[in-house]
mmCIF file of the C-alpha atoms, coordinates in Angstrom:
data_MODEL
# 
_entry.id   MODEL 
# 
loop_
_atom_site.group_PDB 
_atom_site.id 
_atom_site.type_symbol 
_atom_site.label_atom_id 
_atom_site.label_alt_id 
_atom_site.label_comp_id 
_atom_site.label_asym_id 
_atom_site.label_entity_id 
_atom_site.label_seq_id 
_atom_site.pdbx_PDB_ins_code 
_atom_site.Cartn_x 
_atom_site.Cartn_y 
_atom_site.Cartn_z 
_atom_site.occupancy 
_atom_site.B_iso_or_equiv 
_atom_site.pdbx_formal_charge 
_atom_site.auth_seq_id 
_atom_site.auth_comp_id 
_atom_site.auth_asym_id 
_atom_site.auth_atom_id 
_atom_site.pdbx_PDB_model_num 
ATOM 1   C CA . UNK A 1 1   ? 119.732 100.305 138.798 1.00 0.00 ? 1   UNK A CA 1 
ATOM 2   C CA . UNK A 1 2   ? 115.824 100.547 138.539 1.00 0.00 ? 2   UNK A CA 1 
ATOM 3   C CA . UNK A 1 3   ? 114.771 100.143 135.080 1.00 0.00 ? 3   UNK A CA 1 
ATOM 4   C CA . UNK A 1 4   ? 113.153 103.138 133.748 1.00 0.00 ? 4   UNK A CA 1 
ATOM 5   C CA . UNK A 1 5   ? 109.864 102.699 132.100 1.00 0.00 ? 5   UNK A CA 1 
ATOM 6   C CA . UNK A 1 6   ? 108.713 104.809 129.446 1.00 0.00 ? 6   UNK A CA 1 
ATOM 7   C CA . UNK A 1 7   ? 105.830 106.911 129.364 1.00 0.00 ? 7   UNK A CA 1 
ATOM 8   C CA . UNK A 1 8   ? 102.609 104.926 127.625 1.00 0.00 ? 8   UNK A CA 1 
ATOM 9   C CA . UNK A 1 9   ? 102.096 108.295 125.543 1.00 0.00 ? 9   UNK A CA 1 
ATOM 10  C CA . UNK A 1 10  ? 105.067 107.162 123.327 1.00 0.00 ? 10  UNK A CA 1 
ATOM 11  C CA . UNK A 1 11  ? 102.301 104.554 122.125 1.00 0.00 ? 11  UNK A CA 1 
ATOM 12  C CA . UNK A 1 12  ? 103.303 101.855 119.885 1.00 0.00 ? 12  UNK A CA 1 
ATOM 13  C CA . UNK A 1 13  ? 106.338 103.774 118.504 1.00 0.00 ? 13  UNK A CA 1 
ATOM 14  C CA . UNK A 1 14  ? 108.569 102.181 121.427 1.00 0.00 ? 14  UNK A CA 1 
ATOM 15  C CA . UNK A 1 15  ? 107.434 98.401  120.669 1.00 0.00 ? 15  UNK A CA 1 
ATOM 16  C CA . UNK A 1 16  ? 107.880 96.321  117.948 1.00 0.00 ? 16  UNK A CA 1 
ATOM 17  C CA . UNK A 1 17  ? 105.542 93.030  118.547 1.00 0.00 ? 17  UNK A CA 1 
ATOM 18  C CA . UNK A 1 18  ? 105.933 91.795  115.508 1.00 0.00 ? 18  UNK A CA 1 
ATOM 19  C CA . UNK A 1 19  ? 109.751 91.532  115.629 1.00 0.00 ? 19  UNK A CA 1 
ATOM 20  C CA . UNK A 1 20  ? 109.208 89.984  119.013 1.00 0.00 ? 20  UNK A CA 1 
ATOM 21  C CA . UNK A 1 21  ? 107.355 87.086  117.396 1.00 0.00 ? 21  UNK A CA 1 
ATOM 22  C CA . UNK A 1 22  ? 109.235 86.634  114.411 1.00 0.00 ? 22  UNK A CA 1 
ATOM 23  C CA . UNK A 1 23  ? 111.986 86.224  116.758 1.00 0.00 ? 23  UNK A CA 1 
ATOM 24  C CA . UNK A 1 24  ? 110.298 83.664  119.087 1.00 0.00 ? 24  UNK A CA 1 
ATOM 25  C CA . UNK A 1 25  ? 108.672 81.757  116.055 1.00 0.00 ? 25  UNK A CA 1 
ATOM 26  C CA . UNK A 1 26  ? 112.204 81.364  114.585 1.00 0.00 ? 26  UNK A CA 1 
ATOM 27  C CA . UNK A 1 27  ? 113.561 80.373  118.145 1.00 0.00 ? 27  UNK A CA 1 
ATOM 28  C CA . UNK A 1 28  ? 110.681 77.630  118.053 1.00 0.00 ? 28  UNK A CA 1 
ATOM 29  C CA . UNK A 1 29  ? 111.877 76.630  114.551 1.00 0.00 ? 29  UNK A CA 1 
ATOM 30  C CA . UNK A 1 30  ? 108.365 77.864  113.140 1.00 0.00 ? 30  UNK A CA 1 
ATOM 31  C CA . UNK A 1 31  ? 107.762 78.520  109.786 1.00 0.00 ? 31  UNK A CA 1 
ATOM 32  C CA . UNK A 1 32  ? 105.210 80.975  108.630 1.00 0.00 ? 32  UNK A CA 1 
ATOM 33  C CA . UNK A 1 33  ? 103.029 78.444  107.199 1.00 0.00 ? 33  UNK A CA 1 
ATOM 34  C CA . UNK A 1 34  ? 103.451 76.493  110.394 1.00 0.00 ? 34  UNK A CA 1 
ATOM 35  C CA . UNK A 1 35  ? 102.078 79.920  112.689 1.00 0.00 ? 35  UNK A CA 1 
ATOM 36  C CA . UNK A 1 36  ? 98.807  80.079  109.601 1.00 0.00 ? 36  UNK A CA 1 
ATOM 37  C CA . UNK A 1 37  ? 98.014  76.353  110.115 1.00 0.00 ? 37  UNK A CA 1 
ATOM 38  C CA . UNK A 1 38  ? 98.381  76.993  114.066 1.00 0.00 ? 38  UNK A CA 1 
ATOM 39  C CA . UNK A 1 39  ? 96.851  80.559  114.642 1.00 0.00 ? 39  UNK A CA 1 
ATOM 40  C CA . UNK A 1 40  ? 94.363  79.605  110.759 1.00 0.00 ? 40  UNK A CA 1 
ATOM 41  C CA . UNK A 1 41  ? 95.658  83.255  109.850 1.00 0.00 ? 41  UNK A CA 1 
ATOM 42  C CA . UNK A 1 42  ? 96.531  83.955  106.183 1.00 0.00 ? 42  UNK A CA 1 
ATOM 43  C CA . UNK A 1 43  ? 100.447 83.983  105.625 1.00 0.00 ? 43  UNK A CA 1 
ATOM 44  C CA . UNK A 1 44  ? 100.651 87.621  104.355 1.00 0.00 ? 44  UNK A CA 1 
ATOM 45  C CA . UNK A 1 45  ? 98.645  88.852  107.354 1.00 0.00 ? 45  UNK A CA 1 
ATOM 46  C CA . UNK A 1 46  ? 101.504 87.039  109.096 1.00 0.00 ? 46  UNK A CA 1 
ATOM 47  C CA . UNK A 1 47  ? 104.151 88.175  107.165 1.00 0.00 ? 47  UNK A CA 1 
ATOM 48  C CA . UNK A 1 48  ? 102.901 91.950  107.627 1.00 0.00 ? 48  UNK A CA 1 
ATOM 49  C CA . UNK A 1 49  ? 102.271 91.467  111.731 1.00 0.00 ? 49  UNK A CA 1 
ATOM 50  C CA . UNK A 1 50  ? 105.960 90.109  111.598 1.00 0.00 ? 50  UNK A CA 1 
ATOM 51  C CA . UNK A 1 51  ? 107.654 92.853  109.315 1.00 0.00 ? 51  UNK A CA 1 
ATOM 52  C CA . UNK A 1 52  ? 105.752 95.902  111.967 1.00 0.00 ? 52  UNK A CA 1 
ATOM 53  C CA . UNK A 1 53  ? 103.653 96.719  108.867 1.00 0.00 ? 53  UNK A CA 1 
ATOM 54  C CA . UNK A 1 54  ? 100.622 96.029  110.533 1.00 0.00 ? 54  UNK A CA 1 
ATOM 55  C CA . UNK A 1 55  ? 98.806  95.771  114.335 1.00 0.00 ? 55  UNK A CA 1 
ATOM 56  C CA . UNK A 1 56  ? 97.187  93.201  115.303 1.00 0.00 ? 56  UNK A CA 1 
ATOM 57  C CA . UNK A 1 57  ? 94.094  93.450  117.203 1.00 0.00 ? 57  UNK A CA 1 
ATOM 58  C CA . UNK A 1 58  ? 93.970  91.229  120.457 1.00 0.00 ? 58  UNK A CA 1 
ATOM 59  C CA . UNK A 1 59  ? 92.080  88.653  119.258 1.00 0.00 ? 59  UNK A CA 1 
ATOM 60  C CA . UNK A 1 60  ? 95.054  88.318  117.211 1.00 0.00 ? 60  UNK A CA 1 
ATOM 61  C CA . UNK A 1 61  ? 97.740  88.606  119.775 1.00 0.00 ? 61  UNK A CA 1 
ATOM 62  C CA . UNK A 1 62  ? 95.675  85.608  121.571 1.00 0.00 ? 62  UNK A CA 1 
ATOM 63  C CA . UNK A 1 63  ? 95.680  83.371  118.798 1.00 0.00 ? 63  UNK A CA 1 
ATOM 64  C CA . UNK A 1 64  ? 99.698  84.295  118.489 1.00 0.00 ? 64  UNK A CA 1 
ATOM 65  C CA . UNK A 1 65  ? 100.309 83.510  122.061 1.00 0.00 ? 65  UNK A CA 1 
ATOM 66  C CA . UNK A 1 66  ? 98.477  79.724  121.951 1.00 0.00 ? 66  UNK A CA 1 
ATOM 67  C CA . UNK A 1 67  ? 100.652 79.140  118.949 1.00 0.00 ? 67  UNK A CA 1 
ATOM 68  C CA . UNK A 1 68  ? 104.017 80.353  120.214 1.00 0.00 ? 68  UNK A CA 1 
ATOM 69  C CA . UNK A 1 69  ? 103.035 79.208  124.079 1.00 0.00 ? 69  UNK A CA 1 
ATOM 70  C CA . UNK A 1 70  ? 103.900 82.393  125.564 1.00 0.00 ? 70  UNK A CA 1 
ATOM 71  C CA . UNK A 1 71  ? 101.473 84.901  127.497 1.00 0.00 ? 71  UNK A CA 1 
ATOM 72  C CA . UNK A 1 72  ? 100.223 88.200  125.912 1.00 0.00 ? 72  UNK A CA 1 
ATOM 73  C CA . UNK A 1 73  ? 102.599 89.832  127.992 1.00 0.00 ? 73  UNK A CA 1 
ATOM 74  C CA . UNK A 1 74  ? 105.117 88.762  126.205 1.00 0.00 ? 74  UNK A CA 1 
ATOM 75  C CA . UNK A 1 75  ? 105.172 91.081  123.459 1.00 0.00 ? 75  UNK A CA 1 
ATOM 76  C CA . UNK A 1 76  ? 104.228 94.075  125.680 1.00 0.00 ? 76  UNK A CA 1 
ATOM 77  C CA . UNK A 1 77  ? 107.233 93.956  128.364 1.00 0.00 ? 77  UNK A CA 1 
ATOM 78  C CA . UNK A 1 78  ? 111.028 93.691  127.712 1.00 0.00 ? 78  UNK A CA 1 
ATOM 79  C CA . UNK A 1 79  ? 111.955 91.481  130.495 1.00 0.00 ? 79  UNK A CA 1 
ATOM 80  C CA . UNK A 1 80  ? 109.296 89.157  131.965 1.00 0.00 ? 80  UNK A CA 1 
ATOM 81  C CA . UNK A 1 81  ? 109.546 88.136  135.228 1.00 0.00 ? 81  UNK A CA 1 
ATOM 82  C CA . UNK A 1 82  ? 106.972 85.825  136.993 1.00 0.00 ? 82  UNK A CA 1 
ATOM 83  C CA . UNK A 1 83  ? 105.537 87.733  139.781 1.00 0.00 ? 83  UNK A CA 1 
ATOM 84  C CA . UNK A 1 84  ? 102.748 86.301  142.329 1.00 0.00 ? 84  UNK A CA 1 
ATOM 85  C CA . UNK A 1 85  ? 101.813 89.691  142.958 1.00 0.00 ? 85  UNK A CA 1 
ATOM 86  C CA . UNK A 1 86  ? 102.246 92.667  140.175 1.00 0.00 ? 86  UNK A CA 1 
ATOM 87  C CA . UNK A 1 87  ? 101.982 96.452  140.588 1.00 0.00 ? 87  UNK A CA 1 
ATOM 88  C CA . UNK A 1 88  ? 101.242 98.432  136.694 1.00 0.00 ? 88  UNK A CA 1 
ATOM 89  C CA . UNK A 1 89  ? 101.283 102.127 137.308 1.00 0.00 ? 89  UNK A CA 1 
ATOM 90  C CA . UNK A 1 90  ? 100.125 104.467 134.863 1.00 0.00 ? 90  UNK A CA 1 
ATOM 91  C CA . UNK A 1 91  ? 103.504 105.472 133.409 1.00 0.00 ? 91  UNK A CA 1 
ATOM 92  C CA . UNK A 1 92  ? 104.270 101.563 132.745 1.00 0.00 ? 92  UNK A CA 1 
ATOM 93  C CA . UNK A 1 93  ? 101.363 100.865 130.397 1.00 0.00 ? 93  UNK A CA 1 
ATOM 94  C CA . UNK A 1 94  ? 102.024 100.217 126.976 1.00 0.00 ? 94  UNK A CA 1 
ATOM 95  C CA . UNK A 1 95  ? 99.460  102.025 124.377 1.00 0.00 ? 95  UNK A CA 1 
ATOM 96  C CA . UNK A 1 96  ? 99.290  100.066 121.091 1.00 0.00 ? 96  UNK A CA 1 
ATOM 97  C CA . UNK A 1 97  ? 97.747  102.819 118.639 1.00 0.00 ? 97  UNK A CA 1 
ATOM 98  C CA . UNK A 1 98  ? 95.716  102.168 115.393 1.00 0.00 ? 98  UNK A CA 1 
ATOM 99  C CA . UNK A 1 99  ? 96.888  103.400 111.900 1.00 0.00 ? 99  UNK A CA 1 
ATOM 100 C CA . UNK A 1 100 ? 94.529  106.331 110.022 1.00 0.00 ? 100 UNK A CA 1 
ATOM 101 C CA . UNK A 1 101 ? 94.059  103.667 107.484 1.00 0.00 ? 101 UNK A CA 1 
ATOM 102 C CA . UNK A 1 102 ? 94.065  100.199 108.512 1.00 0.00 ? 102 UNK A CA 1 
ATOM 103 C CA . UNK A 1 103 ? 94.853  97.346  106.620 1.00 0.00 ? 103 UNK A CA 1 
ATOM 104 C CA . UNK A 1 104 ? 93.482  93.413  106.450 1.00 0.00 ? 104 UNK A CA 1 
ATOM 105 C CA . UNK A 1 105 ? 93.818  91.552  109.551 1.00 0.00 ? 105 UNK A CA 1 
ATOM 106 C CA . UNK A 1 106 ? 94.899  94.952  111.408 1.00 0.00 ? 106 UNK A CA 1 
ATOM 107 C CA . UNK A 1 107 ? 93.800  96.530  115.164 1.00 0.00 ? 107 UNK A CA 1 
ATOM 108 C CA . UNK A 1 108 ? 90.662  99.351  114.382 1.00 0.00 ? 108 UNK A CA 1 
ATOM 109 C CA . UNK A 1 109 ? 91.022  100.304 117.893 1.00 0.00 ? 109 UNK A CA 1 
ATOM 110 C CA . UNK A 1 110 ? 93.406  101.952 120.253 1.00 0.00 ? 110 UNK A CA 1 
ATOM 111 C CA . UNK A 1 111 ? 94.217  99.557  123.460 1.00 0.00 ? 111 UNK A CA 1 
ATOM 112 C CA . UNK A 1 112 ? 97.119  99.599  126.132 1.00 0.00 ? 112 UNK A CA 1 
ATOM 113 C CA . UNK A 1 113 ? 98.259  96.509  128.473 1.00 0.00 ? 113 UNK A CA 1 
ATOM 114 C CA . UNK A 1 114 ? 97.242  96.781  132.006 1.00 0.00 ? 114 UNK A CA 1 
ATOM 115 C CA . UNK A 1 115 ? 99.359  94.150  133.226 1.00 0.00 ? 115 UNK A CA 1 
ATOM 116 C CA . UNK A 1 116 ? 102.304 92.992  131.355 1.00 0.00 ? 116 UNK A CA 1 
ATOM 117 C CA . UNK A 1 117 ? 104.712 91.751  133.771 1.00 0.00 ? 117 UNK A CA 1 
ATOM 118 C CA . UNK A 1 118 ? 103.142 87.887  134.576 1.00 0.00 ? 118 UNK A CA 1 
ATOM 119 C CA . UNK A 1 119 ? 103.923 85.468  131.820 1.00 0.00 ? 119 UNK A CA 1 
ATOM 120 C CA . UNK A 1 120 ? 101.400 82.684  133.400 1.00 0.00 ? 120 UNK A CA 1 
ATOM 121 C CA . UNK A 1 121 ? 98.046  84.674  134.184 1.00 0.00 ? 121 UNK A CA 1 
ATOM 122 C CA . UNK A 1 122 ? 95.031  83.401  132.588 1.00 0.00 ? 122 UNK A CA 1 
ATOM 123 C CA . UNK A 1 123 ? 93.654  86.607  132.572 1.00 0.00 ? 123 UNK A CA 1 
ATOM 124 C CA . UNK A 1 124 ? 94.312  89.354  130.252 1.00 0.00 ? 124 UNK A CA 1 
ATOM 125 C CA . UNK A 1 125 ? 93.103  92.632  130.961 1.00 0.00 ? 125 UNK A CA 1 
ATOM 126 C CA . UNK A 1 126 ? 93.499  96.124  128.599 1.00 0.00 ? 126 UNK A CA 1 
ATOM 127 C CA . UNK A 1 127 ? 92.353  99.244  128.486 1.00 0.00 ? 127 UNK A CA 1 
ATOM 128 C CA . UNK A 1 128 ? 90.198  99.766  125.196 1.00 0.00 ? 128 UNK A CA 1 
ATOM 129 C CA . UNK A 1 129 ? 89.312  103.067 122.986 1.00 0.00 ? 129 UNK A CA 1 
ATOM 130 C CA . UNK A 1 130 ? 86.729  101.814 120.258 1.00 0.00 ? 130 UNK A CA 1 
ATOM 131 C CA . UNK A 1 131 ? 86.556  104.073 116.933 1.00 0.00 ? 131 UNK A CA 1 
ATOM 132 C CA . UNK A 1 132 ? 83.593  105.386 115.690 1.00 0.00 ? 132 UNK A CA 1 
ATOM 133 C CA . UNK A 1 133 ? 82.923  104.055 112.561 1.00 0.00 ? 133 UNK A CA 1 
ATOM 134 C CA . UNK A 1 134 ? 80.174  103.311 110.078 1.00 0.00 ? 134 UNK A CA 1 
ATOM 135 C CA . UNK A 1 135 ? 78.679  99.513  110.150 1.00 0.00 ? 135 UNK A CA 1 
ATOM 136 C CA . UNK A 1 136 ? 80.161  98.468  106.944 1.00 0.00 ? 136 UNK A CA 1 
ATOM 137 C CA . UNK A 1 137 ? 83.484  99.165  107.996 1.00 0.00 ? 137 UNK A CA 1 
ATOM 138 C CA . UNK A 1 138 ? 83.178  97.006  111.434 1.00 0.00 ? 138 UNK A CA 1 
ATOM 139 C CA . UNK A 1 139 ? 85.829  93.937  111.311 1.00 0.00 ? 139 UNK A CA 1 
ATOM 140 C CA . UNK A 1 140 ? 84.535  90.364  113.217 1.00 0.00 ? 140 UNK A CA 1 
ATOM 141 C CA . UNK A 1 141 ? 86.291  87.842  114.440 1.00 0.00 ? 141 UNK A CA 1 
ATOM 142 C CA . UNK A 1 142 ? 86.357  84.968  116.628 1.00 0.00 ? 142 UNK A CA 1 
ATOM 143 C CA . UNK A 1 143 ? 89.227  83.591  118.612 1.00 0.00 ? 143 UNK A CA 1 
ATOM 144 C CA . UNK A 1 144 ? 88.901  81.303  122.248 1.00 0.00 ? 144 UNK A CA 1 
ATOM 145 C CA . UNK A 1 145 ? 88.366  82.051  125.458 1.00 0.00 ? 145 UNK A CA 1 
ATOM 146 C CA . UNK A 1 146 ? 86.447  84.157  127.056 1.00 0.00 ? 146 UNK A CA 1 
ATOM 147 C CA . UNK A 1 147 ? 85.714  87.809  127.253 1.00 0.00 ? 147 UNK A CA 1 
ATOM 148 C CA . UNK A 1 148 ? 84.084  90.451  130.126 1.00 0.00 ? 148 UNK A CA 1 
ATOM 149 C CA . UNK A 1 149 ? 83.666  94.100  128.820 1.00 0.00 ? 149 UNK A CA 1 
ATOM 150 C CA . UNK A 1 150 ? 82.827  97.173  131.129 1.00 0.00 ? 150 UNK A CA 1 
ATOM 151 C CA . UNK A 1 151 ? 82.053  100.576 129.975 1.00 0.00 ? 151 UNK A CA 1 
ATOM 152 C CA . UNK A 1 152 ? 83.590  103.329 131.031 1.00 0.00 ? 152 UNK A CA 1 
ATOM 153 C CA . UNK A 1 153 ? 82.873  106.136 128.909 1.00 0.00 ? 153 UNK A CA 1 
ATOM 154 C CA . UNK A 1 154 ? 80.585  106.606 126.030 1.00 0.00 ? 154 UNK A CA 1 
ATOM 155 C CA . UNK A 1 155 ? 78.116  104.325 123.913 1.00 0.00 ? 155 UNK A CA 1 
ATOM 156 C CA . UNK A 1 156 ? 78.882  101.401 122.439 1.00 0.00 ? 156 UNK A CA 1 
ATOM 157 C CA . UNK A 1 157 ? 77.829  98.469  119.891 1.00 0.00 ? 157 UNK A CA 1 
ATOM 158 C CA . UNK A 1 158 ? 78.568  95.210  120.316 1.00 0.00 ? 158 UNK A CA 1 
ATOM 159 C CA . UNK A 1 159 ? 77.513  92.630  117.010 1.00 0.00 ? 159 UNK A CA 1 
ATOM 160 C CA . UNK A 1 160 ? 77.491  88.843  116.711 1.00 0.00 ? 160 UNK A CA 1 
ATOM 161 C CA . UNK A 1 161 ? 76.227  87.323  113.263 1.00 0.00 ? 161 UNK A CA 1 
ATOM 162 C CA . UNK A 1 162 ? 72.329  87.709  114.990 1.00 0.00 ? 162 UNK A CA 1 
ATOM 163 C CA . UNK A 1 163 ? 72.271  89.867  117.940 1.00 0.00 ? 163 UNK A CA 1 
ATOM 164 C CA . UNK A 1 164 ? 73.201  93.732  118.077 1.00 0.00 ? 164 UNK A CA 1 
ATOM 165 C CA . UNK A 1 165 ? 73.678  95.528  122.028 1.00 0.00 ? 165 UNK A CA 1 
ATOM 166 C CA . UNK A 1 166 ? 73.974  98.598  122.556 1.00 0.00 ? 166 UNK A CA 1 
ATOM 167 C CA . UNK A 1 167 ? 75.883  99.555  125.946 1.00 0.00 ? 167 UNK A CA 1 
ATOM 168 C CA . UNK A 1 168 ? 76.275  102.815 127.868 1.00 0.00 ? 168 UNK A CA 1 
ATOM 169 C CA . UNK A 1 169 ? 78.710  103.704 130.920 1.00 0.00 ? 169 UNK A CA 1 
ATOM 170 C CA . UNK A 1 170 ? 78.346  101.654 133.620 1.00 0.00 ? 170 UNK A CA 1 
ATOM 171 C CA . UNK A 1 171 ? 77.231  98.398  131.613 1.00 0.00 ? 171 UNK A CA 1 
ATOM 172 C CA . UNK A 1 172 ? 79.019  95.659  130.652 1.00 0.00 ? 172 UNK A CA 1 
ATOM 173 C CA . UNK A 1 173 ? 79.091  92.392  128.373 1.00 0.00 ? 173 UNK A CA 1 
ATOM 174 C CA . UNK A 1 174 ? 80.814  88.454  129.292 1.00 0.00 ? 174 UNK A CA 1 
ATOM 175 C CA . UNK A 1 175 ? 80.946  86.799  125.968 1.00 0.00 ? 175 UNK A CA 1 
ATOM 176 C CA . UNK A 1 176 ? 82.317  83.387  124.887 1.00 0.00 ? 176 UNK A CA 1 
ATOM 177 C CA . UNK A 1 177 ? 84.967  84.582  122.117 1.00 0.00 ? 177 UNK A CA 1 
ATOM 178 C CA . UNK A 1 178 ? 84.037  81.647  119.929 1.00 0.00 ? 178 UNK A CA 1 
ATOM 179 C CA . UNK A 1 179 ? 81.253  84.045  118.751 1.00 0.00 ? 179 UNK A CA 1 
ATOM 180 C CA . UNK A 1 180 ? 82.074  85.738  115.866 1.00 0.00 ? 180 UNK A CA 1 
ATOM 181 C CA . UNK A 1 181 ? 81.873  89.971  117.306 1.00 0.00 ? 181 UNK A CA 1 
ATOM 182 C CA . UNK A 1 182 ? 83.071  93.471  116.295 1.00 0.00 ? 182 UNK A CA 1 
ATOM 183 C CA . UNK A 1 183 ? 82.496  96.687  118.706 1.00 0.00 ? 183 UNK A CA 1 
ATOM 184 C CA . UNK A 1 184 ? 81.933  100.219 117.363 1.00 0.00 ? 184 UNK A CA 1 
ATOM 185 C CA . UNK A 1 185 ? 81.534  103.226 119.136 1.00 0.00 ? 185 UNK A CA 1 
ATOM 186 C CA . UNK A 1 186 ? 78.233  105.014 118.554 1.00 0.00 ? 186 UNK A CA 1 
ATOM 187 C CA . UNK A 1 187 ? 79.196  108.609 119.022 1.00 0.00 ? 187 UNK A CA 1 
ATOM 188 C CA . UNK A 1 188 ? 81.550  110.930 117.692 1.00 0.00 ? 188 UNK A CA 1 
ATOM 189 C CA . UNK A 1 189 ? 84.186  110.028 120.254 1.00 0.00 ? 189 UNK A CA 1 
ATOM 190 C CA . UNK A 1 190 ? 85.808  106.836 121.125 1.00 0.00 ? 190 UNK A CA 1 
ATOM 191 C CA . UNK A 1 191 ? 84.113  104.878 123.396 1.00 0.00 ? 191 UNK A CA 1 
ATOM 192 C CA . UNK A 1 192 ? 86.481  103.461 126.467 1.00 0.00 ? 192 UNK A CA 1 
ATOM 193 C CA . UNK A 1 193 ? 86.125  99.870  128.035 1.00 0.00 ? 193 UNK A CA 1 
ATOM 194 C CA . UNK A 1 194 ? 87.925  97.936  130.193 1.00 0.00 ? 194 UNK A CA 1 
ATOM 195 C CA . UNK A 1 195 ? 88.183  94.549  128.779 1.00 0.00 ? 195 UNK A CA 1 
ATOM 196 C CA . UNK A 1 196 ? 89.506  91.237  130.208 1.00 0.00 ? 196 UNK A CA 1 
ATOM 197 C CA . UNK A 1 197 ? 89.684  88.565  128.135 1.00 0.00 ? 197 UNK A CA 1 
ATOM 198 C CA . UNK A 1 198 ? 90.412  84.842  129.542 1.00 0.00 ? 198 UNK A CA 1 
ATOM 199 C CA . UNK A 1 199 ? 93.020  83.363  127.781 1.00 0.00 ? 199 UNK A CA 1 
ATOM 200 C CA . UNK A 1 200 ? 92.455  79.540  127.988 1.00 0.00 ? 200 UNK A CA 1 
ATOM 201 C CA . UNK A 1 201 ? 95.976  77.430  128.403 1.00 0.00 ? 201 UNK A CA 1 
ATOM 202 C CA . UNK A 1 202 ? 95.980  74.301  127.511 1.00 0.00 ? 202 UNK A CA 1 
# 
């Protein structure tokens, strides 16, 4: 029987990734403050990515898969299957939504897995929404790899420590991850951006 996939609408309501890694940590016989020296992410912000309390943005998710050696598809798909060649349609995406009030260490951004069925990729490519949001409220962070960015729709800023880009539709942005960065959109709408991000395996 062909496994019915649900529709990506259901949003993050149908996963739980942090019960996914809570369960693999304690299959790897990791500790909590084993995953914060690993992943150098607080124990609480941990604790509250484990418990479903809170989302974690990608660069997040990254820094969980290095730790836990598994791929980011891991905690999108319920049974991974190495595949040299992998089909996503639309229905199969998985839409990880953001909270109307976000907390510490939590996603500010709406983004969905294009490809969750191939555990050893290197490459790691969503489909982003960026909020609009005021400059003191952008959250930075750095993680590894590597990271291309293409606009789809709308305007939006990108910020290291000392540069500021502004991109429209149609540009797009490769960025070592290393950087410390933070994207807002600049209009009243969410700005949309296909982003790949290069996770580097040791």
């Amino acid at each position: 029987m062909t496994k019915k996939k649900p529709d990506s609408s259901q949003g993050d309501e149908r996963i739980k990734i942090g019960a996914r890694i809570r369960d693999c940590r304690q299959k790897k016989q990791l500790t909590l403050e084993d995953m914060a020296t690993k992943t150098g992410l607080a124990k609480a912000v941990l604790a509250g990515i484990e418990s479903d309390e809170t989302i974690p943005p990608l660069g997040t998710l990254l820094r969980l898969s290095k730790a836990l050696d598994v791929s980011m598809a891991f905690f999108f798909e319920d049974e991974v299957e190495m595949e040299r060649l992998s089909v996503t349609r639309s229905g199969e995406r998985v839409k990880v939504k953001r909270r109307p009030h976000h907390r510490e260490g939590e996603v500010d951004y709406v983004y969905e897995s294009l490809e969750p069925k191939n555990p050893k990729k290197h490459m790691e490519p969503f489909l982003v929404e960026f909020q609009p949001m005021e400059t003191g409220d952008m959250v930075f962070m750095s993680h590894e790899g590597e990271e291309f960015h293409f606009v789809l729709e709308g305007k939006l800023e990108f910020r290291t420590d000392d540069r500021v880009e502004v991109l429209f539709a149609g540009d797009s942005l490769y960025f070592e991850s290393e950087m410390n960065h933070s994207f807002r959109s600049l209009e009243t709408k969410p700005a949309k951006v296909l982003v790949v991000v290069w996770n580097r395996r040791d």
